[in-house]
N, C-alpha and C positions, 0 to 999 in steps of 0.2 A: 528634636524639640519634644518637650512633654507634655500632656495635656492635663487641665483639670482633673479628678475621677466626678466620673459622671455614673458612677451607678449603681446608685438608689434611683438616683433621677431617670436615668435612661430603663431601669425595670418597672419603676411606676408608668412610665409615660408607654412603654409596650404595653403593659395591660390595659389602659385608657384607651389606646389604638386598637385595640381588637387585633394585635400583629404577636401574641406571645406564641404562637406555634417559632415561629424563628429564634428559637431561649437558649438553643443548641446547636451549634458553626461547628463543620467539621471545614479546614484550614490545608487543604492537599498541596503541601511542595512549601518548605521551609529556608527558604533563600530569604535575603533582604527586604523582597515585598509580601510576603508569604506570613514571615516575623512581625512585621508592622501591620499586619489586618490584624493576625492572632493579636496584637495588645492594645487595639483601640475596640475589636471585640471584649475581652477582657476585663477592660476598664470598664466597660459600657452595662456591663452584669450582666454577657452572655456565656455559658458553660464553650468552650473552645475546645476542640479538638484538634489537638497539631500531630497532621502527617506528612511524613518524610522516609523516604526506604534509607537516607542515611542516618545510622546513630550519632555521628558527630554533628549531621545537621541539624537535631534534633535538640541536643544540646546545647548548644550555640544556641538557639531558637528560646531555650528555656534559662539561659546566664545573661541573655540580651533584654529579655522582659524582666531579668531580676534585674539588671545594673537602671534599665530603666526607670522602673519602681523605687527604685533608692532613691536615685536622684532626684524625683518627684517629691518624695517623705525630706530628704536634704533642705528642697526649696520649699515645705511646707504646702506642697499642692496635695499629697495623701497624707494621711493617717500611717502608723503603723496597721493598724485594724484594717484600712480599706487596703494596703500592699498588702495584708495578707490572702484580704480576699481577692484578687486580682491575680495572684499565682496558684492560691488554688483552686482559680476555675481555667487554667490552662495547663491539659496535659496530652503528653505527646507519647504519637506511636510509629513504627516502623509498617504496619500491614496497613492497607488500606481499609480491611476488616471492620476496625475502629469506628469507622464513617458509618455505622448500620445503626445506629442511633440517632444522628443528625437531622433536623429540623433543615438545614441547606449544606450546601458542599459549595467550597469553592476554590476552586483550582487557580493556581499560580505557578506550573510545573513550565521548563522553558518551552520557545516559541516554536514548537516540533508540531505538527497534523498529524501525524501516528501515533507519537506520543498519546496526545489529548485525546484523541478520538479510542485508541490502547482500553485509557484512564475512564473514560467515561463507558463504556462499555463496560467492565467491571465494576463500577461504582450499578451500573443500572442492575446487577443482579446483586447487592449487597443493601442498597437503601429502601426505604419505603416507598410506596407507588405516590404517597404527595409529596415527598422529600424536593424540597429545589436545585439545581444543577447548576451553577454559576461557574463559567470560564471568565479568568480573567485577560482574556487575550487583547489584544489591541491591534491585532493584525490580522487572526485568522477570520473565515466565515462564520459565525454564531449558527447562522442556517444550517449548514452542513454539518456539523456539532449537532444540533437537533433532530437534523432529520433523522439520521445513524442510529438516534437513541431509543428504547422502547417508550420514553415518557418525552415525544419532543413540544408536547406544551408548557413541562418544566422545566426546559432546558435555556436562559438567557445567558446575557454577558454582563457582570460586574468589574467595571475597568476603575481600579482605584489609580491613585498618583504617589509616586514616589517623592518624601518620604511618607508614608500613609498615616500614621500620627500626625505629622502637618498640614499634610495638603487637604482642602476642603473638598476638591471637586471629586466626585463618584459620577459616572457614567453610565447609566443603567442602558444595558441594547437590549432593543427586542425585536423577534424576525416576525414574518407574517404565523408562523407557526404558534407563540410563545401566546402561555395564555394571559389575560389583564389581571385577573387575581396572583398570577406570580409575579408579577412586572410590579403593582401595588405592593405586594410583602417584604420586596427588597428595596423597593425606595422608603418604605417608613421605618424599615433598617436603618437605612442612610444616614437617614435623617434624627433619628432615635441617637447615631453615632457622634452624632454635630456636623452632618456633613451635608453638603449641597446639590442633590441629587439633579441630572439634567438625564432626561429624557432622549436617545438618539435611536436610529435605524440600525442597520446591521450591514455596515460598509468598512473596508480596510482603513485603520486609522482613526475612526466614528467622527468626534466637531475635534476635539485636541492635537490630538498625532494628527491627522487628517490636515488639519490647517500647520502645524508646528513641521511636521518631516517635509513638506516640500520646500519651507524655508529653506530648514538643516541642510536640505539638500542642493540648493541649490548657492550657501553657501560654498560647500565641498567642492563645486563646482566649478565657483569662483578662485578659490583658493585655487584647485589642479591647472587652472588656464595660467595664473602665478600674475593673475589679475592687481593681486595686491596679497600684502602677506599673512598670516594666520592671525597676528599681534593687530595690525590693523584693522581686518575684519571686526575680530570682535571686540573692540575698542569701540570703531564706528556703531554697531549693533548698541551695546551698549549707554553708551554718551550719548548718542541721537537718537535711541527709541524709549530709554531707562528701562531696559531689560538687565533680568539680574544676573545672566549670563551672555557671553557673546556664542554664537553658535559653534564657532568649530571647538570650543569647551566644552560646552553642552553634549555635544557628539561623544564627545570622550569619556564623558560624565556615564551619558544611558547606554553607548555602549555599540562602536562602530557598528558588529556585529549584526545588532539589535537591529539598529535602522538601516542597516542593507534589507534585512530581514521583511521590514513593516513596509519599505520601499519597494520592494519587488512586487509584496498582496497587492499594494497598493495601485501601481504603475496593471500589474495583469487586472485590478477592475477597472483602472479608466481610462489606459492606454495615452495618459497624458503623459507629454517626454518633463514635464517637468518631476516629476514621481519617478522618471526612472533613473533608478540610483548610479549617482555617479561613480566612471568606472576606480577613481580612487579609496573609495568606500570598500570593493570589492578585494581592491590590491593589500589595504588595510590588514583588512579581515580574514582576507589569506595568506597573510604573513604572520597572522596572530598578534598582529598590534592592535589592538578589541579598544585601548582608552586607558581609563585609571585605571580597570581593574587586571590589565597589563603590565601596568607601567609606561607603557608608548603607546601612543597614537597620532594626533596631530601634533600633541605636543608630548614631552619625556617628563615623566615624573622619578620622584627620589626612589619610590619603590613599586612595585606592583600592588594596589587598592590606597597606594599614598593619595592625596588632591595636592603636593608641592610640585608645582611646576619645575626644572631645571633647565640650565641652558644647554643647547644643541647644536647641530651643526645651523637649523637653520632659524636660531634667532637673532636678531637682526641687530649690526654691528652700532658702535656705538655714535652718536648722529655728529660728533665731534669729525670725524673723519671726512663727511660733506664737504669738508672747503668749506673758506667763509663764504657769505654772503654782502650784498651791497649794502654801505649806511642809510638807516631809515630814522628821519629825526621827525617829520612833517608825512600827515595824510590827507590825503583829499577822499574823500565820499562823496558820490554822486547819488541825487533820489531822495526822494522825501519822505516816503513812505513809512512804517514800522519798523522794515528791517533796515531801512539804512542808518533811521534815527538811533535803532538800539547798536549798529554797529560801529557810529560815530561817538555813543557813549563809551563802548568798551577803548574805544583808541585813546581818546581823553581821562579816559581813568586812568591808564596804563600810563600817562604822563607824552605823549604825543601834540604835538599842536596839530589839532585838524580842521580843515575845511570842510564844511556841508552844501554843498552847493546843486541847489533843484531850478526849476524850470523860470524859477521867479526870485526876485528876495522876499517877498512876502511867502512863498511857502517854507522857504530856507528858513526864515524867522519861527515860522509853526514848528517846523520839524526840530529846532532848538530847543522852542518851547516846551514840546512833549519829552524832549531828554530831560528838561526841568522837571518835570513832571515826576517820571521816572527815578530820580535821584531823590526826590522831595519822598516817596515810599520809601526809596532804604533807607533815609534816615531817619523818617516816623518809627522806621520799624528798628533803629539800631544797629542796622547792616554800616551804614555808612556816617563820618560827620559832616556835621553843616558846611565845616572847614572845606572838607574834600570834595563834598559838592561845590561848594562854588570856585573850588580853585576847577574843577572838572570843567564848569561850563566857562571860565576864564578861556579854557585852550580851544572853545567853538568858536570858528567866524564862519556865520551863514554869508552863503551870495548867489547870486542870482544867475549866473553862469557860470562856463569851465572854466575860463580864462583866467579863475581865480586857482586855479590847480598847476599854474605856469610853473610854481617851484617847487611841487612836494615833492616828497622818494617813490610814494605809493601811492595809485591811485584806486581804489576800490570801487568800482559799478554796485548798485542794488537798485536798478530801475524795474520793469515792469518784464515780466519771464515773454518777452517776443525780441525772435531771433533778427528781425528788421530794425525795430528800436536799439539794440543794443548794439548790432554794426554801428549804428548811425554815430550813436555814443561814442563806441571805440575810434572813431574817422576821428569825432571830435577831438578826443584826447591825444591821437596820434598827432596834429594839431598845434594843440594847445604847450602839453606835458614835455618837459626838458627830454636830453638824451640819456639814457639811461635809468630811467623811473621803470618802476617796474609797475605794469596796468593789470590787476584783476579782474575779474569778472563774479559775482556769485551767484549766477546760473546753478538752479538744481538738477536742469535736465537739458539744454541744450549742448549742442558740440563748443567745445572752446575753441576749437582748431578754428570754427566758422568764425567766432568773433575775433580772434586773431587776425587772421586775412584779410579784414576787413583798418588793420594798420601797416604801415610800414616796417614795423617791427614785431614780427611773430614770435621773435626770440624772447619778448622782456614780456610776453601775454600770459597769464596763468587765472589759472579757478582756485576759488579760496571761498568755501561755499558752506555759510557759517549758518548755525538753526535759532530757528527761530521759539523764544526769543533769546537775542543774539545776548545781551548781557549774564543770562542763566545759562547757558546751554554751550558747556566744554568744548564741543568736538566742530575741528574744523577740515573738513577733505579740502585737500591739497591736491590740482588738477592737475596735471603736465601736458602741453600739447605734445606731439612729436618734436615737434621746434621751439618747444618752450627749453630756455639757458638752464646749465648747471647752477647758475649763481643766481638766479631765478630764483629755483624752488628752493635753495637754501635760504632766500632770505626771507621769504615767507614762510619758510617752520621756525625761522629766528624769532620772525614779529609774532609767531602765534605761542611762544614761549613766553615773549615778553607781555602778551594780552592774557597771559593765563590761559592758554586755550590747549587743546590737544589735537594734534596733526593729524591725519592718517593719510597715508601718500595711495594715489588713485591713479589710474591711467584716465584718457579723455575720450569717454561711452558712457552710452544713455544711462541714468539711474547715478552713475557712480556707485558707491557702496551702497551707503544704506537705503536709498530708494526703488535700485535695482533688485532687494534682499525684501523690502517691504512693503512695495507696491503689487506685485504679482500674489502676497501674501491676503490682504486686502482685497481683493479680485475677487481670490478661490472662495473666500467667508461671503462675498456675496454671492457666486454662483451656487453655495450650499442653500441660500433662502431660495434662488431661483427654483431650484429644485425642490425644495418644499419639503429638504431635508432634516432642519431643524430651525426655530425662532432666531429673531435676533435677539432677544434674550439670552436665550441657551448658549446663542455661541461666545455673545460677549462676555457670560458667566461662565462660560469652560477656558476661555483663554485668558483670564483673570485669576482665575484660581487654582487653574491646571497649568497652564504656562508662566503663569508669574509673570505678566503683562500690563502695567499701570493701566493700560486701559482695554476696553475692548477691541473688535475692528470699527463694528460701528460707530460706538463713542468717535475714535479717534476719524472716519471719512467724517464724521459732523463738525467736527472740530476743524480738519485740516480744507473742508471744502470740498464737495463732488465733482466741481467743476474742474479744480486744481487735481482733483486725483484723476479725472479723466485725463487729464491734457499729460498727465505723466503715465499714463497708462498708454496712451496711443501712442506717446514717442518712445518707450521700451518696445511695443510691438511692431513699428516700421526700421526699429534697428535690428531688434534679433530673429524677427520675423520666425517668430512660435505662434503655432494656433494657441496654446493656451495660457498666450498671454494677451489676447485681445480684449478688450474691451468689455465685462459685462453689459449684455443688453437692459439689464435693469439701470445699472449707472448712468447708463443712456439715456432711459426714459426719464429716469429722472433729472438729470442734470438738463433735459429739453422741456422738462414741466416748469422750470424753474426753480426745482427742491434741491437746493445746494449745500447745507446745512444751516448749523447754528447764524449764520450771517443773512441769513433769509427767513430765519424761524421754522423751516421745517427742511428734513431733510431724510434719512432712512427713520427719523422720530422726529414730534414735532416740539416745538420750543415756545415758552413764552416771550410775548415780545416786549421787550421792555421799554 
């Protein structure tokens, strides 16, 4: 992606700042992120110095900022006149030498400690005693980098994001050593860049990697236990968090390597087992399967630095081969709530006759009602016609008990997430419901096997555990007990083909996919404030901008409830029984204060009430 040129405006606004001592970047290590600081430096009207001991990387470095520049002048974002000044203030050398003129250095050379420390140690007998020191690591110690050096006041960490023309987030670290006047000259760099400086300490990973590798990781995790499959993972990541990558992609993307790499600093400063890299990361990476820029990793691409995926031994055969499934003409939904109302729409739309049927006819009626509701928006907005809404709410009949579920195919639960209520339910429906209907459940976090057992027939029980809210939102995990039929789970990836929905087939444990993947994820972002590591600002604003995360963590505990995230918290850590998936005790105190979020008006921020 290419950016406006920004520099006239970005060398006016340096002089204003009182930050023009920084007019001069030397650019240490001309790889893919190295190339991308060099051009949004560049752009930005700072003289660029690009080193590399390779000639060819040097080049590259300097045909990558040319093709760039074109393409910008192409879409009428530069001038001829400003591409030219844009390449001639980026020029590149092989000796480090070159950096004796630089206003800051900053390194991007790979993730090696002798390396770096090599590197800085000869830069400290080549640059000016105020010259700035900027590693860009994301894993190593910033401290120890400093202390080694004869200037370790001006020694910080500048952690841009890949790709660095796009991405906003800069990460400025700084140790106890580093002084506030360089910590100030690289953030109004930053910033000067169009970039969005966050403030962090000097820990393996900083707010981004930090919170993002223990996901990745415990993806990989998922995957090696064959928990579920690579395709499914990040399917579910995706469709139920709207992340723009699913993880074990991602991995492949930055670079197996890389993140055993950042995994290992990581796991040796906190000695939590969730940071210690999974051992297939390792097995990876020592087979030289690194990701795309392999060609193999988790998945096989067409070439080595290709992103085309191809098929492999283990992508997954084609779903025709499942055997059929049972006919489903008629559903019954139980509960009244939000999600059943919105999951009683999507069956009705899809052309099903369904039953809503809650604790009363008068709430069954409400719950109809708010489908009306519902339907009456898409077609204000054009999504939907009048036509199809009301033939939609044609195929509702609310009622007031189960007994009305005596003949559907399917019976779907969305009552209240307690494991005693929904036996109770299943008893009923065991009951009520013909032989051979197949009874769901869409429990986010309870055992299915439990609500099963709680009927006569374990076999026709399954999780089909759809997000909320249920009409917008794709992805639906597909639960299997041990005893749940073959023709079971086929026929519920049948109906979720024919609802529009997307499957991901799950085994039956706590979390399932994506809550297992993003609740402990959630956790770590608030034990960083407990620590008094970084704002919730900061972190919401690095995993927004650095991770490519519609929302923050916090945003999104305010959003989904602290009380619902603890009760999913607690029942991940009495299944896998990890200390560091317990509970934060701030979640605690707050979820005991009463601050639950947006549905209370306050919550890790407070809300107005409307």
């Amino acid at each position: 992606m290419d950016l406006p040129s920004t520099s006239s405006q970005s060398s006016g606004q340096s002089g204003q700042s009182g930050q023009s001592t920084l007019q001069t970047v030397a650019v240490v290590g001309l790889g893919t992120m190295g190339t991308g600081i060099a051009e949004i430096l560049a752009r930005a009207g700072r003289e660029v110095i690009g080193i590399d001991i390779s000639d060819a990387a040097t080049r590259r470095a300097g045909a990558a900022l040319a093709a760039a520049t074109a393409r910008s002048v192409a879409r009428e974002r530069l001038t001829e006149a400003e591409r030219d000044g844009v390449l001639a203030r980026f020029r590149t050398f092989t000796e480090l030498t070159a950096a004796a003129e630089a206003d800051l250095v900053i390194e991007v050379v790979p993730e090696d400690y002798a390396l770096k420390q090599r590197l800085f140690r000869e830069l400290d007998a080549i640059v000016r005693p105020d010259t700035i020191l900027a590693t860009g690591t994301n894993a190593l110690s910033v401290t120890r980098m400093a202390a080694e050096s004869q200037r370790p006041e001006r020694v910080l960490g500048l952690h841009f994001f890949n790709p660095a023309p796009a991405m906003k987030l800069v990460e400025v670290v700084s140790c106890v050593l580093t002084s506030p006047s360089a910590v100030e000259a690289v953030t109004e760099l930053a910033r000067d860049l169009g970039k969005q400086p966050v403030a962090v300490g000097d820990r393996p990973g900083f707010v981004a990697d930090g919170l993002l590798f223990g996901y990745l990781n415990q993806a990989a995790a998922m995957y090696e236990s064959k928990y579920a499959s690579r395709e499914d993972i990040d399917a579910a990541m995706r469709l139920g968090c709207g992340l723009p990558m699913g993880p074990l992609a991602l991995l492949d993307l930055i670079g197996v390597d890389t993140a055993r790499t950042v995994l290992e600093a990581m796991y040796a400063s906190s000695g939590d087992r969730l940071h210690a890299p999974a051992p297939i990361l390792g097995q990876l990476a020592e087979a030289g399967l690194t990701g795309q820029k392999s060609g193999r990793g988790f998945y096989t691409y067409e070439a080595p630095g290709s992103q085309v995926v191809v098929r492999d031994l283990q992508t997954p055969l084609d779903g025709s081969l499942l055997g059929s499934g049972r006919p489903v003409s008629s559903v019954g939904v139980a509960g009244s709530g939000t999600m059943a109302s919105g999951i009683a729409q999507v069956f009705a739309q899809a052309g099903y006759a369904v039953v809503l049927a809650a604790r009363s006819e008068e709430k069954a009626v409400a719950a109809k009602a708010a489908i009306g509701k519902s339907l009456g928006r898409a077609v204000s907005k054009g999504r939907l016609t009048e036509a199809a809404a009301a033939e939609t709410m044609e195929r509702i009949t609310p009622a007031g008990s189960l007994d009305a579920f005596a003949e559907v195919d399917l019976a779907v639960e969305a009552v209240a997430e307690d494991l005693a209520v929904k036996q109770e339910l299943f008893a009923g429906l065991d009951k009520v419901c013909k032989p051979g209907a197949v009874l769901a459940t869409t429990t986010s976090s309870l055992p299915v096997i439990a609500v099963a057992r709680a009927t006569s027939r374990p076999q026709d029980v399954i999780g089909m555990h759809f997000f909320n809210p249920a009409p917008a939102m794709k992805l639906v995990e597909v639960v299997r007990t041990v005893l749940t039929a073959d023709d079971v789970h086929t026929t519920v990836r049948e109906v979720c083909a024919k609802v529009r929905k997307h499957p991901v087939d799950c085994g039956d444990r706590a979390g399932f996919i994506v809550n297992a993947l993003l609740f402990p994820y959630l956790n770590n972002a608030i034990k960083m404030v407990e620590q008094h590591y970084a704002s919730l600002d900061d972190i919401d604003a690095a995993m927004k901008l650095g991770g490519g995360y519609p929302m923050g963590p916090f945003e999104l505990l305010d959003v989904v409830g602290l009380d619902v995230s603890l009760a999913i918290e607690k029942v991940l850590h009495k299944e896998f029984r990890d200390p560091g998936l317990a509970p934060s005790p701030l979640l605690e105190h707050l979820v005991a204060a009463g601050c639950l979020g947006r549905k209370t008006g306050r919550g890790f921020r407070e809300y107005a009430r409307r």
